[in-house]
Wavefront OBJ file of the C-alpha trace (Angstrom):
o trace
v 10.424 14.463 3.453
v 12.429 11.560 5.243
v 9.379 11.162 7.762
v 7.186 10.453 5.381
v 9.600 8.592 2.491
v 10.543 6.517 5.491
v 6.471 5.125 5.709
v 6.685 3.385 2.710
v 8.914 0.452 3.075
v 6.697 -0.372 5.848
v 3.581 0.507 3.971
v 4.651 -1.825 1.114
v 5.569 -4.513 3.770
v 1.930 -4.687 4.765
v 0.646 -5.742 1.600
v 3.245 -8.679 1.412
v 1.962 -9.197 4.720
v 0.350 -12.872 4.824
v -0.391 -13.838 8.575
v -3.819 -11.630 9.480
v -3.330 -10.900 12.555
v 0.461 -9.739 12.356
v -1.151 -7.571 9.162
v -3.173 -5.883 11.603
v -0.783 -5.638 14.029
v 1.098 -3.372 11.184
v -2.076 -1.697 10.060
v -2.010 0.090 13.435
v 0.776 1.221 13.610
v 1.145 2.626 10.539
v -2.384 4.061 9.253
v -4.747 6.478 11.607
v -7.902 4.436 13.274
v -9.879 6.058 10.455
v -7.579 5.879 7.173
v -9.275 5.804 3.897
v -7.734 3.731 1.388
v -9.075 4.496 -2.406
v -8.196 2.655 -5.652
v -9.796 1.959 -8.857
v -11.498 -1.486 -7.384
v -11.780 -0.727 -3.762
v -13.136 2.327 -1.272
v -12.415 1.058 2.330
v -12.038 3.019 5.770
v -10.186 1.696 8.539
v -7.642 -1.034 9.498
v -10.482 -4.196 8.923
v -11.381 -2.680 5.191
v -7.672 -1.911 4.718
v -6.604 -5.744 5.708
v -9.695 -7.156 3.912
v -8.821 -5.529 0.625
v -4.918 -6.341 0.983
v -5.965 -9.989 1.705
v -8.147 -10.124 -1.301
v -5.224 -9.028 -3.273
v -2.914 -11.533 -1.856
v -5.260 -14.169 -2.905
v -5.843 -12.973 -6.271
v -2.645 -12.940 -6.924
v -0.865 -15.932 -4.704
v 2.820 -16.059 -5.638
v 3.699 -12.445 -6.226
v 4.985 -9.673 -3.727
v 4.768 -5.684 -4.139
v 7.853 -3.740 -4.202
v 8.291 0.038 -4.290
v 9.826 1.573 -6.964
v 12.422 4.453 -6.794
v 11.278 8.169 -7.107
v 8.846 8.747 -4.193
v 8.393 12.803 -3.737
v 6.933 14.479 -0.397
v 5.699 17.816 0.611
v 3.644 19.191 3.440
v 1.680 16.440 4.225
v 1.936 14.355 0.891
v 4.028 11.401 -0.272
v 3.300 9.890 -3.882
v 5.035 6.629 -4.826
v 5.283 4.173 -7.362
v 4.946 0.238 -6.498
v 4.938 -2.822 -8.974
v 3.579 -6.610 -8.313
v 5.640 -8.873 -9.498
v 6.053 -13.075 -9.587
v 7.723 -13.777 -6.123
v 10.479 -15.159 -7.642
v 11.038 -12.907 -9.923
v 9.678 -11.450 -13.427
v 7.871 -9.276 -15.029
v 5.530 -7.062 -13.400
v 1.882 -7.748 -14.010
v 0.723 -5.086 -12.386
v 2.201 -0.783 -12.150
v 0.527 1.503 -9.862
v 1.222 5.621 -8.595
v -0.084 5.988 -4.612
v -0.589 9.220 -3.380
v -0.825 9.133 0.422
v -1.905 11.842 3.190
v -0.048 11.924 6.295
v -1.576 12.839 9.613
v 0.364 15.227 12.404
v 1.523 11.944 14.419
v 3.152 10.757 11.130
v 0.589 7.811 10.926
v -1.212 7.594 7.160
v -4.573 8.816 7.257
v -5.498 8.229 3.800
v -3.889 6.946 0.424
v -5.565 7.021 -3.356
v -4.432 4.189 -5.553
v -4.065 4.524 -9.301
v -3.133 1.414 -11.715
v -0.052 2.602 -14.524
v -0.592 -0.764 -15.465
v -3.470 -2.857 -14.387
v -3.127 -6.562 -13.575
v -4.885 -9.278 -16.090
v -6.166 -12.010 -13.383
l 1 2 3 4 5 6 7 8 9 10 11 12 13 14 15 16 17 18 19 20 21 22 23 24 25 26 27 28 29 30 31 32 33 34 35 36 37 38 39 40 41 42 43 44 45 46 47 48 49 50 51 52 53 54 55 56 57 58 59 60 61 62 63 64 65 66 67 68 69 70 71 72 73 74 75 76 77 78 79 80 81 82 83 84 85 86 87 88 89 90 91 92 93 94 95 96 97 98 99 100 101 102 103 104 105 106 107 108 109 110 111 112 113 114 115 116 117 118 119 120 121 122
């Protein structure tokens, strides 16, 4: 369970992520070539989609960061976590959200599915 627990500080710190390039830099080396990333307002494959759709929700919502949540759970090959968005300085959170990621055998993530506890009002 540590493995895989361990993924998601640094799978959070890609969607805080601002410079591009440094974003896919991270993207690499932390989801397979062809990792599926599923939500209620995206379906994207691979590290471009993955970036585009992080950087799209950086813009959206300019001035707030993700943070995880306490209470992730793992077992076999499956880690589900809960994040929040929040003002960068603090606040309320404007949006909740439950992930529920796949990890491959070389303990990259090969795929995650995005739900919204709490969806954002933008």
């Amino acid at each position: 369970m540590n493995a895989m627990t361990d993924l998601l500080p640094r799978y959070i710190e890609t969607w805080n992520e601002t410079d591009p390039a440094a974003r896919l830099r991270a993207l690499a080396e932390l989801w397979t070539e062809d990792g599926v990333y599923t939500d209620p307002l995206a379906s994207v494959t691979g590290h471009d989609g993955i970036s585009a759709v992080i950087g799209a929700a950086q813009e959206m919502f300019a001035g707030h960061v993700f943070r995880l949540l306490d209470g992730a759970e793992a077992h076999h090959d499956i880690v589900r976590f809960r994040w929040e968005l929040v003002p960068a300085g603090g606040g309320e959170a404007v949006a909740v959200g439950l992930d529920v990621a796949a990890v491959a055998a070389d303990g990259r993530i090969r795929q995650v599915h995005g739900f919204l506890d709490k969806a954002p009002s933008a």
